[in-house]
N, C-alpha and C positions, 0 to 999 in steps of 0.2 A: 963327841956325840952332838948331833945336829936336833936341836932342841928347836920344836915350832912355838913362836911367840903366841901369849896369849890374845883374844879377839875381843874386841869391842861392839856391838851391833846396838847402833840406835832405831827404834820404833817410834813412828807417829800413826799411831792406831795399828792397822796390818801389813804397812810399808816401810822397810827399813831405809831411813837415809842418809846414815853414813856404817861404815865397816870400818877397825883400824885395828892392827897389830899394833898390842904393847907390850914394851920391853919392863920397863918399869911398874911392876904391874901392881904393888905394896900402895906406891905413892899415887900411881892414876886415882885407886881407888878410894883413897880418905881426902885424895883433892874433890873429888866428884861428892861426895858423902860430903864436904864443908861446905860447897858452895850451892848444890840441890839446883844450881842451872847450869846450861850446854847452849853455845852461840855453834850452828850450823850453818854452814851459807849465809852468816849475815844475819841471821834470825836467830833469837833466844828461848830457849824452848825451859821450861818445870822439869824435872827429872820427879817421875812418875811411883817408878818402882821397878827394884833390878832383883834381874835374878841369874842365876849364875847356874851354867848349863854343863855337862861336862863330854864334850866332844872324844872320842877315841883318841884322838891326838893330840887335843888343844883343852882348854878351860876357855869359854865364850861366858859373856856376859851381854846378856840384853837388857837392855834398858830402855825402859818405853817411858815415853815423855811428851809434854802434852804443851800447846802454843802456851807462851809468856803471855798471863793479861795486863796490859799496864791501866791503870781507870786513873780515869782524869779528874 
């Protein structure tokens, strides 16, 4: 049985910028839940608030996430 991996979609406001198939999908998810940030192209983004979608096929989780402030 050819089982589709689960998906990943990150949101920054109504623009998704990255997509990723996860194999591991237990461990993605309590890494993500410990560490509450995501380094995107070089940028660190807040993880916002996920919600987890359930596609015909697949289980997609989106997760919208908002710029890292750093204050000086």
């Amino acid at each position: 049985m050819n089982r589709v991996p689960n998906r990943v979609d990150y949101y920054l406001k109504d623009k998704c910028l990255l997509s990723a198939n996860v194999k591991h999908w237990e461990q993605y998810v309590a890494a993500l839940r410990a560490s509450n940030t995501v380094t995107i192209y070089k940028k660190e983004y807040v993880v916002d608030k996920i919600n987890m979608v359930h596609d015909p096929a697949t289980v997609v989780l989106k997760i919208n996430i908002e710029p890292l402030k750093i204050y000086e």
